[in-house]
N, C-alpha and C positions, 0 to 999 in steps of 0.2 A: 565571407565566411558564413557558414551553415550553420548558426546556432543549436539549431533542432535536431540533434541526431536523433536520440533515443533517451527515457527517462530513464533513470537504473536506480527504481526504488528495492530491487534487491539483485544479489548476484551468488551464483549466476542465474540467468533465467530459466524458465520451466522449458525452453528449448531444447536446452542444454541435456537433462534429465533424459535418460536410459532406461529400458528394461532391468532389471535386479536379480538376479539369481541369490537364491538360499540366503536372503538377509534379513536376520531377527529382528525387531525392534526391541527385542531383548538384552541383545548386544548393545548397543546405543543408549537405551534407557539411562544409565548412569549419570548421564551428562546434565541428565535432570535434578542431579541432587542439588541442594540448596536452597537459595530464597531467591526470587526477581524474576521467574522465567515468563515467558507467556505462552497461556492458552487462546486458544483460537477458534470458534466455530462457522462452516463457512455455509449461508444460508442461499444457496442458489438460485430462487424465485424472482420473479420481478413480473410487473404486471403488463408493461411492455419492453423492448428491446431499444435502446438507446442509440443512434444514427452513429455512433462513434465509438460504442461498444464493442471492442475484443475480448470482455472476462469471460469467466465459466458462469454463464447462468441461460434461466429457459424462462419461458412465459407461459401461459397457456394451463397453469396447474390447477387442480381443482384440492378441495378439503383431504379427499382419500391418497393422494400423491405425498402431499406434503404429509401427512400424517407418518404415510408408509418411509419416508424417508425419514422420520424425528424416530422411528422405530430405530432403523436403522445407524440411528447417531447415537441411541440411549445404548444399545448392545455395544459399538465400538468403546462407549466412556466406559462400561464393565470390566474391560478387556485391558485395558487403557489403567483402569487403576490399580489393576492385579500386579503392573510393572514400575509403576512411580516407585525410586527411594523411597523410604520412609521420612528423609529430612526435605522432600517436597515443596516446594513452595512458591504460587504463581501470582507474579507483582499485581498483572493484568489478565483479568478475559475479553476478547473481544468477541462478538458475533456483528461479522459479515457478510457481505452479499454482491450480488445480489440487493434483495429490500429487506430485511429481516422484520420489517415489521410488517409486511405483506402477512406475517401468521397472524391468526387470530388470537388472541389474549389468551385463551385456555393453552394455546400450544405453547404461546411463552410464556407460561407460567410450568410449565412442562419440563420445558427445557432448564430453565432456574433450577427448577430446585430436583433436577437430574443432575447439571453440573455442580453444584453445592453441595450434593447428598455425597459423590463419590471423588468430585476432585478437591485438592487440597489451598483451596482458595482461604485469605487469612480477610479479617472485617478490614482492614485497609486496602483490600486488594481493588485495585481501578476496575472498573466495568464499565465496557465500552458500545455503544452499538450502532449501526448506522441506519440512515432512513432515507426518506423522500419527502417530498412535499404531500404526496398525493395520500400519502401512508400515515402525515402523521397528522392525528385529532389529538384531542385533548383529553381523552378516555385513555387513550394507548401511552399518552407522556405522563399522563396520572402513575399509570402502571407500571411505569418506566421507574418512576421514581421512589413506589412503592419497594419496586424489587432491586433498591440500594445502586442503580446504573449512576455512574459518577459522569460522562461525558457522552452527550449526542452528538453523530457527525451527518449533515445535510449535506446534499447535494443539491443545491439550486440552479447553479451553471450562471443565470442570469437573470434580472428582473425585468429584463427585457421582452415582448411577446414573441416578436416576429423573427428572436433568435432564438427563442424554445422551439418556435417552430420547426427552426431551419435545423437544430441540435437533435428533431423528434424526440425534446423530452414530452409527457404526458405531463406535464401541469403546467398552468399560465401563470402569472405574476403574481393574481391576488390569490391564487390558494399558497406559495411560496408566501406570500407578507404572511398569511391568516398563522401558516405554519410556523415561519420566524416566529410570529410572538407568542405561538405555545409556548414553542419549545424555549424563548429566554425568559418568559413569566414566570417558570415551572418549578426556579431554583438547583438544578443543575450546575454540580460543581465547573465544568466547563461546556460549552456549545460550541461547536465549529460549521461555519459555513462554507462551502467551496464554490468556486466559481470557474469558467471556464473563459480563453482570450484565445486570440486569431485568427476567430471565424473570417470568411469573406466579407466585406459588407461593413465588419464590426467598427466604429471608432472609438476617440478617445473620450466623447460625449455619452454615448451610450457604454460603456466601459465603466466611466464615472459615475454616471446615476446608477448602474448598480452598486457597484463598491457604495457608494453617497447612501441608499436605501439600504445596505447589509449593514453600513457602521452604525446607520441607529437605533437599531437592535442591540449595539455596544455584545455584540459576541466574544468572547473570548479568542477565538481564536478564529482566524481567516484561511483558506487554500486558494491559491489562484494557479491553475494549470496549463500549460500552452493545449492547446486541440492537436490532436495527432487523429489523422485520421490513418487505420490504419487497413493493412488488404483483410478484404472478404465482407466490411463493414456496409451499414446501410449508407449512408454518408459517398463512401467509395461509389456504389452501384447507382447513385442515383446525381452524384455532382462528381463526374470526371476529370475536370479540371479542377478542383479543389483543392489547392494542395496547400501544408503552410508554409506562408511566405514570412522567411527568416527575420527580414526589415520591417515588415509591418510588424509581424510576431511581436519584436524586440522594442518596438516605440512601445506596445500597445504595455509592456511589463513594465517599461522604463514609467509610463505614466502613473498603471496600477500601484508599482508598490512607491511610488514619491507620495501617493495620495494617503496609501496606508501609513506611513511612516508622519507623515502628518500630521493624521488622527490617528495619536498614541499608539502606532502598533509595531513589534518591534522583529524584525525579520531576522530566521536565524536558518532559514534554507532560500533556495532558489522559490520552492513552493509555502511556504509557512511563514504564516504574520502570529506573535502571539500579541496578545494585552500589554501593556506594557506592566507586568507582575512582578515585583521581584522572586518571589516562592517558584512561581513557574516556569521561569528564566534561568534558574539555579539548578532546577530539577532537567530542564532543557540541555542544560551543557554540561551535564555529569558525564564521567566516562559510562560507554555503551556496553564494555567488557563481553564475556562472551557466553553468558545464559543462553541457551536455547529457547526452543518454541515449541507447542505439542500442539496438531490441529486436529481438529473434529469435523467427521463431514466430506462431503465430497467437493474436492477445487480448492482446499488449504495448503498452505505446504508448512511440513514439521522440520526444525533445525536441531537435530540431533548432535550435536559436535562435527564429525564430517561428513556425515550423513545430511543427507538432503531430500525429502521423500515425498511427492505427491502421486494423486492419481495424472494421469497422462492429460496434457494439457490440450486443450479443446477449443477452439472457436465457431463451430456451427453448429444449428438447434439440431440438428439430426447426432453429429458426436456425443452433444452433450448429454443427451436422453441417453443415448448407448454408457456413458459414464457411469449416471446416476444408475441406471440398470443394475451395471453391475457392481455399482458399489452396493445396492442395497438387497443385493443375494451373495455379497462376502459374508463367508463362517467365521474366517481367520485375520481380525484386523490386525494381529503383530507380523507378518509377512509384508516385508516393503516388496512390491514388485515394480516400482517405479522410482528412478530418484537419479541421486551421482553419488558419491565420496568423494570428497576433495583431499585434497593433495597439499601437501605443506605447503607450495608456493602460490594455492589458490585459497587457502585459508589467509594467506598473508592479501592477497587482493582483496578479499571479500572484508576484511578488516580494513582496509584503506579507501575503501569506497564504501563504505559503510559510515566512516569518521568523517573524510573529507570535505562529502557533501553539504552538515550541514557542522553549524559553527558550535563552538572555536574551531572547530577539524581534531585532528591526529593529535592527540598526547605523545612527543616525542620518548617523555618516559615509559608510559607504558610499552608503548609500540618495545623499546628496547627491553622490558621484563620480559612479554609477552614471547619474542622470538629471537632475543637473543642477536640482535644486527639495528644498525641505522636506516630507518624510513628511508632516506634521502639515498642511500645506499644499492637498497631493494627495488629501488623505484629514481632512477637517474631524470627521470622526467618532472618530478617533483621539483628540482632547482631551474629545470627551464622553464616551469613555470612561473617561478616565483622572480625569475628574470623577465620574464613577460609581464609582471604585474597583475596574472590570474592569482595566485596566492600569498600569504604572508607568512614570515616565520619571527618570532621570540623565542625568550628562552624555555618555552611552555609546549608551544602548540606550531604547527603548520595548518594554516587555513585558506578559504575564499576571501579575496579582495571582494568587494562592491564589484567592478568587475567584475572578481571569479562569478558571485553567484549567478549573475547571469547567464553566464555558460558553463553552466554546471550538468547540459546534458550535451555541452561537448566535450566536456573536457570525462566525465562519469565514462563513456562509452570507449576512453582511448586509454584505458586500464582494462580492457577486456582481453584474456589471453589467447593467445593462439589455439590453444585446443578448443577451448569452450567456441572460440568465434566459429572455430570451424564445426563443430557438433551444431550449433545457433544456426549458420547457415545450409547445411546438411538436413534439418529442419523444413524449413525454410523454399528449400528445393522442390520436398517430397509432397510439402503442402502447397506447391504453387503461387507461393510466397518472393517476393524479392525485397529484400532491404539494404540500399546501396550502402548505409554508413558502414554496415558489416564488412566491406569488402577492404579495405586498408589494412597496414600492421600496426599493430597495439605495440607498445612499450616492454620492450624485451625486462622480465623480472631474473635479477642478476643475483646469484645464489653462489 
């Protein structure tokens, strides 16, 4: 078995996503009313490109680029808050990237207290932001802390050398330690580290002395990702045989998270170690319900109810320039000209892999508030699994066995519907792309 299909941190993917004709974000606005939603700004920079990088981002920018783009963020929030309800209310902001902290200090400070001045952020609202090693000093996590950010998220991949190397990230180990112990000296409501496993080469020695070096920093919270290298990436063009291998992949997890689990950390996805908190555990396994998201920025995507709306999704430095171009000569931000509307039987998928993944899973009650039918029903695949010993049920929840979590990006991918798979692969085609997992039938949703 192929562990590794594909990760499905949201669905469906920007694939998937259409041209738009005549659609307001006017219309959709509503779905914002309330408390809990998130804001999103997505900071596209980065100072080099990463060997295994498929997101929206470019390198290469100088002070007058990125300005002209915060230009173009600060008119969108204007526009932006002309349509929020009035009963507004965003749990979370994030700004990511990208590096976001590749601006310099004057620009975020720009950007704060732009998004503060006009959106309706409350003094408990989470503020999130992410970083690098190479970006982060102790002037900028000062600043960090100044401007109320409750949780930093690092990307270190590994403390290893000769696997930054081979990952082409741009920092070596001792600027990664120098940067850990800013950012957990700092007092930072939480810290997350990420790490990356797979690589060629990688063992369960060098695997462990990272993990071994991130837990004594005592971080809050852990990410460890399987490497997917994916087409058009530098990684791709330069190691052709590269590919992940399922079994090693799978030791290399089984190792990681036995070691996390250890040392006090308590796993509650396939990718996420928390502290072992109880506050944060509680907050962890609350129902996810169906708040939306509003993004800022070009390469976000905003969760409207069934709207689904980003700019056109991109993976080379030449699209991506053309992107940002033209986001930052848009007059008109409430015109979606990009996205999908889903469909009652994919609102119900996108709620079931949205729950499943990480734990407890699926609230069997709500699910039946929510839409009015049985999970298990909707989804007949759901009891083979739990015949397989991938999932579990009580009276409460349907979830990931120990087992499941581990194949959680086989089992995420084979709830993908037929349409979407076929727009995914349609995609896919046109950009020179092939992705074999996409080619199977997903699990007919019975209505």
């Amino acid at each position: 078995m192929d562990r590794y299909i594909q990760y499905m941190y949201s669905y469906p993917h920007k694939t998937a996503y259409r041209p738009l004709q005549n659609v307001d974000l006017r219309d959709y606005s509503g779905s914002l009313g309330g408390k809990g939603h998130s804001l999103y700004l997505h900071i596209p920079f980065c100072e080099s490109k990463c060997g295994y990088c498929n997101l929206f981002s470019v390198t290469g920018c100088n002070k007058r680029q990125t300005d002209s783009y915060l230009d173009a963020v600060l008119r969108q929030i204007r526009q932006y808050r002309e349509i929020l309800p009035e009963d507004c209310g965003f749990g979370d902001f994030t700004i990511g990237g990208g590096t976001p902290l590749l601006l310099e200090e004057e620009q975020l400070i720009r950007v704060f207290e732009a998004v503060r001045g006009s959106m309706p952020l409350s003094e408990d609202t989470k503020i999130i932001i992410e970083t690098a090693p190479n970006q982060t000093s102790q002037k900028k996590a000062r600043l960090l802390r100044q401007l109320d950010v409750t949780r930093v998220s690092m990307g270190i991949q590994s403390f290893c050398d000769t696997e930054l190397v081979w990952l082409k990230r741009n920092h070596n180990s001792s600027h990664a330690d120098t940067a850990a112990g800013v950012l957990t000296d700092m007092g930072f409501d939480c810290v997350n580290f990420d790490f990356i496993y797979g690589l060629p080469g990688q063992t369960e020695e060098t695997l462990l002395a990272s993990l071994k070096r991130a837990v004594s920093f005592s971080p809050d919270e852990l990410f460890l990702y399987p490497l997917y290298i994916k087409h058009g990436v530098t990684l791709e063009r330069e190691h052709q045989d590269a590919r992940l291998k399922s079994d090693h992949t799978y030791m290399l997890y089984q190792c990681g998270t036995a070691f996390l689990k250890e040392n006090g950390y308590k796993q509650v996805s396939m990718r996420r170690f928390l502290k072992n908190n109880t506050e944060a555990l509680q907050e962890e396994f609350s129902e996810c319900g169906f708040t939306g998201a509003l993004s800022l920025g070009c390469g976000g995507r905003s969760y409207l109810g069934r709207l689904h709306t980003c700019t056109p999704y991109q993976t080379t430095r030449q699209a991506a320039f053309g992107e940002l171009e033209n986001y930052q000569k848009t007059a008109d931000f409430l015109s979606a000209a990009h996205g999908i509307l889903l469909s009652d039987a994919e609102l119900k998928r996108r709620y079931v892999i949205k729950h499943l993944l990480i734990l407890p899973g699926i609230s069997k009650q709500a699910y039946r508030t929510a839409f009015a039918s049985e999970v298990t029903e909707d989804f007949p695949v759901i009891t083979t699994w739990i015949g397989q010993g991938w999932l579990k049920e009580n009276t409460e929840f349907i979830g990931l066995t120990e087992e499941g979590l581990g194949l959680s990006d086989f089992i995420g991918p084979q709830l993908i519907s037929e349409d979407i798979r076929r727009k995914m692969l349609e995609w896919e085609s046109v950009h020179g792309q092939k992705n074999n997992s996409l080619q199977g039938k997903p699990e007919k949703l019975q209505l």
